[in-house]
N, C-alpha and C positions, 0 to 999 in steps of 0.2 A: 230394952224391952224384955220383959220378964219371959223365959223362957217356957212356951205352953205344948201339950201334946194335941195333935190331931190329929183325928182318924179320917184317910181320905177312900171311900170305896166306891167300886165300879162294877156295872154288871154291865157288861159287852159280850156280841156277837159279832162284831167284824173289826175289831180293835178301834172303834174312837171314839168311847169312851172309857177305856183303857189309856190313850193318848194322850186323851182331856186328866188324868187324873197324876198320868207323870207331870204333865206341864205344871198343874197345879200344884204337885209338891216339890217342882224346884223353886218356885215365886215363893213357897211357903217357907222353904227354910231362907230364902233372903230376907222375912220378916221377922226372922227370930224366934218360930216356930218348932216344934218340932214335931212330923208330920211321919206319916206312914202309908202306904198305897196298899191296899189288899184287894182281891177280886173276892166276889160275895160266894165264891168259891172255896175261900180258904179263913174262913171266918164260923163260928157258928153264934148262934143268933143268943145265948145264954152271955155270950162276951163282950153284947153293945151295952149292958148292965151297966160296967166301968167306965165304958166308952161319954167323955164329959160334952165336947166337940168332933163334929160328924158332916164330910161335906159329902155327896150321895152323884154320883151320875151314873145311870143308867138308859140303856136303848130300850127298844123296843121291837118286838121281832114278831113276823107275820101277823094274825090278826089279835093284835093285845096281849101278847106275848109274853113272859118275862124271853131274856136273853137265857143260852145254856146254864151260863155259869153261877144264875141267881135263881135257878127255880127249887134246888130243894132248900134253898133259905128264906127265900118266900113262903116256900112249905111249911116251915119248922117258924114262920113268924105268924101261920095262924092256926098252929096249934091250940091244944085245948088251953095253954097258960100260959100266954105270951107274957116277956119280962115285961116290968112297970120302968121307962127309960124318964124320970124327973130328975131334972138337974142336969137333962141333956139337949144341948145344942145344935139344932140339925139344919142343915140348906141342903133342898136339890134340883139340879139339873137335870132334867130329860130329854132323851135325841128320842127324833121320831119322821116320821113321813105323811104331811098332810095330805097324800093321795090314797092314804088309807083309812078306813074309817076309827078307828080308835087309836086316834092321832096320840102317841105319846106316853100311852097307857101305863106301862110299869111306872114311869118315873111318878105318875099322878099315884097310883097305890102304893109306892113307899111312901111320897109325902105326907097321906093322909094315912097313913100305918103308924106312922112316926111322932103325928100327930095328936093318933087315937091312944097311945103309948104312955100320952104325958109330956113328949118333949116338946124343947120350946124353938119355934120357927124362926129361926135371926132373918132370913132373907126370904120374901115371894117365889115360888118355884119358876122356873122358865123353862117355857116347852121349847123347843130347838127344832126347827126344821132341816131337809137337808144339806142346807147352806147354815151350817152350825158353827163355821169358827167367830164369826163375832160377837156375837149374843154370850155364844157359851165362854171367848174370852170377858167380856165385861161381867158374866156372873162371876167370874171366877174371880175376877178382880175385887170385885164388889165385897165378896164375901170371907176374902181372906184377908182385907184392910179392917173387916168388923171383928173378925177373931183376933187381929193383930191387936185392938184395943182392948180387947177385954184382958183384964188381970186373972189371972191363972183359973181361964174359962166361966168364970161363974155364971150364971144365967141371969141375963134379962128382960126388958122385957120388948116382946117385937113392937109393939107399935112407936116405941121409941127409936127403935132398929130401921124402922122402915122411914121417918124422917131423919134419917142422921146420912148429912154426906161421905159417901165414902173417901178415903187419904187414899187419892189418887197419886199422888206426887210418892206415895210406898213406892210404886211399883217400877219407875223411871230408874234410868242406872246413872243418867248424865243429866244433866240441865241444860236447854235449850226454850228461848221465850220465842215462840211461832209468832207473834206478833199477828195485828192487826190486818197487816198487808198481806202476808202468805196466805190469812183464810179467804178473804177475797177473793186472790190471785187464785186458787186451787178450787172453791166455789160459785163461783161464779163468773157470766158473760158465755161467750162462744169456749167450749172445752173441746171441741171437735178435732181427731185427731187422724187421719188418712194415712194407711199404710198398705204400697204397693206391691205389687210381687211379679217377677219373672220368675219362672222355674223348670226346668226341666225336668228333673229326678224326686222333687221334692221339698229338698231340704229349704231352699226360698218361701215356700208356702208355709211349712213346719215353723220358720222362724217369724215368719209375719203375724202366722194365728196365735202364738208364743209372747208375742210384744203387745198383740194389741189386750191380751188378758192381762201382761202387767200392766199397762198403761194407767188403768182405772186408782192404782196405788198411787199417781202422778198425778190425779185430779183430772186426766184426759179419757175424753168419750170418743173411744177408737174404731173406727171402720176397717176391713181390711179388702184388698181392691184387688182381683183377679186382672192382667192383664192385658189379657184376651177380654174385649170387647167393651174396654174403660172409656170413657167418655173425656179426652183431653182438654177439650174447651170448660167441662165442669173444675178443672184444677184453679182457673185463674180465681175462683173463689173460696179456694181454700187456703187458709192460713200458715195449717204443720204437716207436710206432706215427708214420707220417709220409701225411701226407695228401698228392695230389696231383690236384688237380681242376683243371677248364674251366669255364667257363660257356657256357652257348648260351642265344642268343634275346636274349628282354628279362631277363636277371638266373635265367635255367633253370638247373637241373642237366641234365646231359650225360645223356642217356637211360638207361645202363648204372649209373648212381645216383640214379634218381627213387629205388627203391622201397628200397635204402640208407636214403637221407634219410629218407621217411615213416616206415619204423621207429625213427630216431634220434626222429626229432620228437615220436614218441609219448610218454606221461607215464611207460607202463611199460618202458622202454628201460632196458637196462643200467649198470649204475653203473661207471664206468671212474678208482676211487680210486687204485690205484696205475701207473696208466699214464701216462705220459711221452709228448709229441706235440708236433710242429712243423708249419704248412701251408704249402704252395706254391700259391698261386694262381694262373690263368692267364687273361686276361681281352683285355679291346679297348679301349682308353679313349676309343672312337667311340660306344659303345654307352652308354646311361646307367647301367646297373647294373652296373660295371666290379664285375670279377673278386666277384662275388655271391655265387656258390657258393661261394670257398674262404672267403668270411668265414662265409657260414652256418653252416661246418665247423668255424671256428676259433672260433666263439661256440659253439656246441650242446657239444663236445669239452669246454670248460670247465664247461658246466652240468652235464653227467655225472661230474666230479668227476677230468679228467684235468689235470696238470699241464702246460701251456704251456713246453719248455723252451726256441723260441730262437723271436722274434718270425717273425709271418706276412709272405710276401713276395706282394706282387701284382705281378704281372708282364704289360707290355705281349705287344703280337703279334710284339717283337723283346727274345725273352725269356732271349738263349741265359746272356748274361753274369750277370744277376741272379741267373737257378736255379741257376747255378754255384757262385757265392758264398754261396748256401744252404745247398747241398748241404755246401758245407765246414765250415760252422758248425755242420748239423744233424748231421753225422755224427759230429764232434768232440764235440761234445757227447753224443750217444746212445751214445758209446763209453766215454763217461765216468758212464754207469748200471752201477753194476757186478750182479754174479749175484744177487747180494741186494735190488734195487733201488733200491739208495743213489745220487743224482746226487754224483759227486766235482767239485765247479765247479774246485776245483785241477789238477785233470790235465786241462782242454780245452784250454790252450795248449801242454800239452807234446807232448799228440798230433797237434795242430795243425801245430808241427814236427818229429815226428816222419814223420809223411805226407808232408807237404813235401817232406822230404829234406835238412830238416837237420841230423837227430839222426846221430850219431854211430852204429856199432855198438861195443860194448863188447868188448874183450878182458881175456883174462887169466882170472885165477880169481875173480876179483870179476864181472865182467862175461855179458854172455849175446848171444844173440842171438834178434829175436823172433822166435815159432815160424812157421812157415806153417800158414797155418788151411785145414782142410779144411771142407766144406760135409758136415752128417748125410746120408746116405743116408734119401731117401723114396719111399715108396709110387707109382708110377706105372702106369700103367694105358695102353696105347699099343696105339693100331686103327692099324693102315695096309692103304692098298688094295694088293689082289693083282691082277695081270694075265696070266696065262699066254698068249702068242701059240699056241700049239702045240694046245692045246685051245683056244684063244678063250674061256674062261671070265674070269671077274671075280669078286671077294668081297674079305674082307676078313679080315684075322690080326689075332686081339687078344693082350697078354701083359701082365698083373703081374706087375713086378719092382722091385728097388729100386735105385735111382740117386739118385747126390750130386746137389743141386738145382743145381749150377752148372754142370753136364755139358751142352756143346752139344747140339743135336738132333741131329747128327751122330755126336757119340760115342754117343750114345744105339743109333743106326743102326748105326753098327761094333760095340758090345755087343754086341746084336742076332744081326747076324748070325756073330756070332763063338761066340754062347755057345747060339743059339738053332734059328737057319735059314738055313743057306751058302748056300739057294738067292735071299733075300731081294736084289733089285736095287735100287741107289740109285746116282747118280752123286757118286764121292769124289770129293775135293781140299782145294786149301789153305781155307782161310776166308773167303776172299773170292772165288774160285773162283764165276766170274758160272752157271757151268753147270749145277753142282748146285741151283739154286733147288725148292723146294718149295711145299705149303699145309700149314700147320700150325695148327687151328682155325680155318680162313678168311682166315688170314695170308698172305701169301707172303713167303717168307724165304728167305735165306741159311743154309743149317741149322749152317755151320762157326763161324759167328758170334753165333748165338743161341744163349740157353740155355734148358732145356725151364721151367724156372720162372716166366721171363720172358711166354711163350707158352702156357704151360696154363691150364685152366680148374679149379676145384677143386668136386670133390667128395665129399660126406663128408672120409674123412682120407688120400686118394691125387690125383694131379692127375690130371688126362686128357688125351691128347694124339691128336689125330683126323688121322693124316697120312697126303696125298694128293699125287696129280702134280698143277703146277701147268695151267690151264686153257690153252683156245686150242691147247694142241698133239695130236700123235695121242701115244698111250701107245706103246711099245716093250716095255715090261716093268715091270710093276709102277711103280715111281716115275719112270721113266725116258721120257721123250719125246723127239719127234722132233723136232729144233728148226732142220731144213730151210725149213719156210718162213718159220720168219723170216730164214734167209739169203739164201733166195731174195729176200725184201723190200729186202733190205738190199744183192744184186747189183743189183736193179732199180732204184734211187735215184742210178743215175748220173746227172748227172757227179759225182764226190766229191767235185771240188774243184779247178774249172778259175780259174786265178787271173786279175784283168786286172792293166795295167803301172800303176803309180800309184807318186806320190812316195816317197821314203825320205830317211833319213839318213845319213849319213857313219860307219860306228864304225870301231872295230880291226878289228872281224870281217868288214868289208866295208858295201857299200849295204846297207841292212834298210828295210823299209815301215814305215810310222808309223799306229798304234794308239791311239785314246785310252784308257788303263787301265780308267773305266768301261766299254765298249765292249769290250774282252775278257775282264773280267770275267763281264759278263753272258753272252756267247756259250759262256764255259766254263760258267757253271752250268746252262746250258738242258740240256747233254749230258753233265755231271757223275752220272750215275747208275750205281750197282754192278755192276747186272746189266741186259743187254737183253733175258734172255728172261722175266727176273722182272716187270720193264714192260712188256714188250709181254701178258704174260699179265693185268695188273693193269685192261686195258680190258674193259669190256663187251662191247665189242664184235667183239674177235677170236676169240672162240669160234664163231659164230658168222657170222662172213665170213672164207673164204676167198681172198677178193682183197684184201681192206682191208690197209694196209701197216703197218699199228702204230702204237703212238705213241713205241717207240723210234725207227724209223726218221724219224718223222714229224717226232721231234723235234732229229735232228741234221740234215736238212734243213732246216729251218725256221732253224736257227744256220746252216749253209751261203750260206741267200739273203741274210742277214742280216748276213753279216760282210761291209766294206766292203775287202776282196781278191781277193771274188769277181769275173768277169766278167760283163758284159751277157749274153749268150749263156746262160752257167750259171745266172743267174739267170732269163731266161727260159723254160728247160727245168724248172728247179724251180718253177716255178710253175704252170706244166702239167700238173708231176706230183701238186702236192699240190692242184689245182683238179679233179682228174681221181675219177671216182666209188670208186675206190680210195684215194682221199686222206684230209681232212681231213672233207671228208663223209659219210664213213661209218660216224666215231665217233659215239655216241649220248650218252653221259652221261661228263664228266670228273672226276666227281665220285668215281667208283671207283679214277680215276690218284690224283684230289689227296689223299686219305686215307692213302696208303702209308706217306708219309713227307717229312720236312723237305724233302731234293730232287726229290720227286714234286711240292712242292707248285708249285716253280719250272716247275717241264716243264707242270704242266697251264694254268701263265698263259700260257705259252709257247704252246700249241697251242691255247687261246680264244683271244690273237693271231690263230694264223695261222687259224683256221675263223672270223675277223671278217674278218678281210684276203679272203678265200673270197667267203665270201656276200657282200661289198661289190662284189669285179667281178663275181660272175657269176649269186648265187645267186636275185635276186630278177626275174631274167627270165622271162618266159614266165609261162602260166598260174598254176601250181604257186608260183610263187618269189612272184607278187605277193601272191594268196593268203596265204600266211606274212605279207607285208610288209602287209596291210590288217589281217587278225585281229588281230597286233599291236599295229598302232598303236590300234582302235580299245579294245583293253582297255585299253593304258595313259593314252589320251585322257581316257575314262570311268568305265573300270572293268567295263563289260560287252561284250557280245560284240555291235556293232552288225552283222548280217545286212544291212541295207539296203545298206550301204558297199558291203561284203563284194560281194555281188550287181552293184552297179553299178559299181565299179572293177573289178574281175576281169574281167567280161565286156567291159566296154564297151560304145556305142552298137551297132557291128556286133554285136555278141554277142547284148544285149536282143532284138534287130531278129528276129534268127535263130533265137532261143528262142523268141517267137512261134508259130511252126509245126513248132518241136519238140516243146510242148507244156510246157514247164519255165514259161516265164513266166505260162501260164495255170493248172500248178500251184499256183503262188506266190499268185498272185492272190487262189485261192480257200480257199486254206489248208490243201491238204493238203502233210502232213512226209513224208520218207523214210522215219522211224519209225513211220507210221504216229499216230493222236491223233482231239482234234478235228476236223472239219470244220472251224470257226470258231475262232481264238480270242478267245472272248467277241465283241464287234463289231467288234475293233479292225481283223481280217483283210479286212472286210469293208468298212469307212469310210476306213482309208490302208494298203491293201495296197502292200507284203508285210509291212513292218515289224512286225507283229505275232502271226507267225506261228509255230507251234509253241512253243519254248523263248526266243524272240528276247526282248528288251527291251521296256520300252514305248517307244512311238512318238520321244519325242524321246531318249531315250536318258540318261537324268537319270543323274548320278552318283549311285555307293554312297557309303554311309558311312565316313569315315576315305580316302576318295580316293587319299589324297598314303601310304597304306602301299602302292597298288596300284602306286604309281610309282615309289617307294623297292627296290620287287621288282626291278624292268624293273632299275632304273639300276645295280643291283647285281647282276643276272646277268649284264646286256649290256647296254652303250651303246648298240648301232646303232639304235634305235627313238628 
């Protein structure tokens, strides 16, 4: 193929169409092209003159926008004498958001700029919504198989362009003929795919909402099934059912399927003859009844009379690789149940690579292309809280409607207020968009990135969805809070990052400081997390206190002292701040961060670190602090709570001496509690006072039974004892 130049530009504000323009120039030089990527930033508008072919994608930003990077080229194209572009060849792509009203806008005034110019249109513009990578892959396809044919760009003419099939088989790297069968199999009949979850901490739910997203690539229409409160007798009519469970304890089921399990256990449990199942376990191989639960799952499942279609995997606490490779197998396989419920074992490799991305798409009149699978439209049922500042009233809006199960919470919200109630407030944005965070059933989430299936709870046959603003902030409007102070937090945490002078190395780029890889590894993931107002809400504690700093903040501090760039100085100041009653001690419980999520789990070792580091300089001073440090030791010593200690450490000689005639020591003596009780308890109070007073121990303090579990607790909540 004769080699041709193309010019590929992008004007983006959140990088995708920046991303659509690399992809685009790697497919392009596999054509034989040769291509170039510029941002409408680094171009000037005098130099599209030369420019012979031109592929254009552009966003759109707030209301009809150009993006940053294209507005003074925009500028400078409608000047008083804009170039004459004949002899030039232009396609473009527009991202945009049909929840705003000038859906699309810049990409539509280049087209018809480009047009007004003289050049010539090879491809229809396509507007892209925010579900943009297919569209915008097939234009992309489309339009760099039409440059591929053209000999050293010359122009022709569109309407000949716009019937001419595109050489789809360019773009394929292997050959693979999907055949007749596979589209079937993957389009049609029962696609229905059920995936269940036990979990305790998370990560079982994490993986379920995770697989049933991939699923839809499999040709399966995924359900995902909370535990707690699943309907067992509705199994025996499902076809591809996938467990995914945890175990907690010694060999337990995760709370939200105890009472699952006991109904499976029973004799009169459902018969599950033509259902199809594979399990994921998830386990600790510290523990002795490593991953217990999912075998439980994967023995009982068979006894009920379902078939086993791809071996159980039990997966350590560094699980990510294994469930991957499951996931690929189980899907491949579940795809390969067709509407009838016939297992085809012949088509799991072909859709294997079909997934993959090695199959080919077929052209011609023999050939097809597989369909894009929608999700059914279900039943949902959606409370969210109202806020009116103007009355200062509160309550709540409930609505049944129906919604595709793959539809973000988000869309669900633009619905909404689209079809239902303009006055409904929520903060939009992209999908990762850290600001818009919510509570959805006790969750807090991303609502751009979840999907409502993933996140509901079911009842009877609609799901439920219970959305709130998320905690720790003041409300503004309905879903919308005020999320000033955690900036305030996050002003107050200076210094951000005052560096000291320390060794480096020599490169091209100049001197650089020297890092050891684990070591910035770690400090990246302490502060790797999506949203800060979505963790800082996820404590307990910042509802709560108003002075407390978070554990967002708390936790890129605590990276700050921590990296070896820092200065003395800076590091001194951060240690003050996070020793200081607004710090590290005023979190209560991290157990509400560490549940979030995979990177939640890193931030909350992160911040037991630094509330160890705390209470080691300073917390066990004075009264109060030694108090903590006596109680302590003396349960994990024995196992009970010895008061004697407690009494004679804390106070000290001076203490005892002075209690005397405060009257405390003469309480003790005699056996009266705070609580009020006995006078005596039994003689003991009376023969070796105090030791046996109210609730106290017997006298020498004899250990409980099974001791070494009381110490196995200590050693596993907190070293410092």
């Amino acid at each position: 193929m004769t080699d041709s130049p193309l010019l590929i530009l992008f004007g983006s504000e959140s990088g995708n169409s920046e991303y659509l323009a690399v992809e685009a120039e790697k497919q392009a030089k596999s054509l034989g092209l040769s291509p170039s990527v510029k941002g409408m930033d680094e171009i000037k508008i005098e130099d599209l003159v030369e420019v012979k072919n031109v592929i254009i994608y552009c966003s759109t930003w707030g209301e009809g926008d150009m993006p940053d990077n294209a507005v003074d080229l925009w500028e400078a194209a409608n000047g008083d004498s804009p170039p004459s572009l004949e002899g030039c060849n232009f396609a473009v792509c527009a991202l945009g958001d049909t929840s705003y009203e000038f859906f699309c806008q810049s990409g539509k005034d280049w087209d018809g700029w480009f047009e007004k110019q003289g050049a010539t249109r090879i491809l229809d513009r396509v507007d892209c919504d925010v579900e943009y990578e297919d569209p915008a892959a097939d234009f992309t396809s489309k339009t760099l198989s039409i440059f591929s044919s053209m000999a050293g760009g010359a122009p022709i003419e569109s309407q000949v362009l716009e019937d001419a099939p595109p050489e789809l088989e360019s773009i394929a790297e292997g050959e693979f003929d999907l055949g007749e069968g596979l589209e079937g199999l993957l389009s049609s009949g029962d696609r229905s795919l059920h995936i269940l979850f036990g979990s305790q901490s998370g990560n079982s739910e994490e993986l379920a909402a995770k697989y049933a997203k991939k699923a839809s690539d499999f040709g399966l229409d995924a359900t995902v099934h909370d535990m707690d409160g699943f309907d067992l007798s509705s199994m025996s009519s499902m076809k591809r059912v996938l467990i995914i469970c945890s175990t907690w304890g010694e060999g337990d089921m995760p709370d939200n399927a105890e009472e699952l399990w006991q109904e499976a256990s029973s004799d009169s449990a459902t018969k599950l003859d033509g259902t199809f199942f594979s399990v994921l376990a998830l386990g600790d191989t510290s523990y002795e009844f490593f991953c217990e639960s999912g075998k439980d799952w994967d023995r009982r499942l068979e006894e009920m009379g379902a078939t086993r279609l791809v071996d159980r995997v039990d997966c350590d606490v560094d699980y990510d690789a294994m469930a991957e490779a499951w996931s690929l197998d189980t899907l491949a396989a579940m795809a390969a149940v067709d509407g009838n419920g016939t297992f085809l074992e012949d088509q799991v490799d072909a859709i294997k690579d079909h997934v993959g991305g090695t199959a080919a798409v077929a052209s011609g009149e023999d050939g097809f292309t597989v369909p894009s699978l929608e999700a059914e439209a279900i039943q949902v049922e959606i409370s969210i809280f109202r806020y009116d500042p103007e009355s200062a009233t509160t309550g709540r809006d409930t609505w049944v409607c129906a919604l595709p199960g793959n539809i973000s919470v988000m869309g669900a919200l633009r619905a909404l207020k689209d079809t239902h109630d303009g006055s409904l407030t929520f903060r939009d944005g992209q999908d990762d968009d850290p600001t818009t965070a919510i509570s959805v059933n006790g969750r807090l989430i991303l609502p751009g990135s979840v999907s409502i299936d993933s996140v509901a709870s079911q009842r009877e046959d609609s799901l439920q969805l219970r959305i709130e603003p998320i905690p720790a902030f003041d409300v503004i409007r309905d879903l919308v809070v005020d999320l000033w102070p955690l900036e305030r937090s996050r002003e107050s945490s200076e210094p951000w990052m005052i560096a000291a002078t320390r060794s480096g190395a020599n490169t091209s780029q100049g001197v650089i400081g020297i890092m050891e890889p684990g070591v910035a590894d770690h400090l990246h993931s302490i502060t790797d997390f999506c949203s800060a107002p979505l963790l800082h809400s996820s404590s307990d504690a910042t509802p709560h206190s108003d002075d407390y700093m978070g554990p967002a903040v708390l936790a890129r501090m605590w990276a700050r002292m921590n990296d070896p760039r820092s200065s003395a100085r800076s590091i001194s100041a951060i240690k003050e701040m996070i020793d200081s009653p607004s710090g590290i001690k005023a979190e209560t419980d991290l157990a509400s961060i560490r549940r979030q999520n995979a990177s939640s789990r890193i931030i909350s070792d992160a911040l037991l670190d630094a509330r160890t580091a705390t209470l080691g300089r300073d917390a066990f001073n004075g009264r109060h602090g030694k108090h903590v440090w006596w109680y302590s030791w003396s349960v994990k010593s024995s196992g009970m709570v010895n008061d004697t200690v407690l009494y004679r450490q804390v106070l000290g000689p001076l203490g005892l001496f002075g209690n005397l005639f405060s009257g405390v020591t003469a309480r003790m003596v005699l056996g009266f509690t705070r609580t009020g009780g006995n006078m005596f308890n039994g003689m003991l109070g009376m023969v070796a006072p105090p030791a046996g007073i109210g609730k106290m121990p017997k006298q020498f303090n004899s250990s409980v039974d099974n001791h070494h579990e009381v110490v196995a607790i200590f050693n596993e909540v907190d070293g410092r004892f």
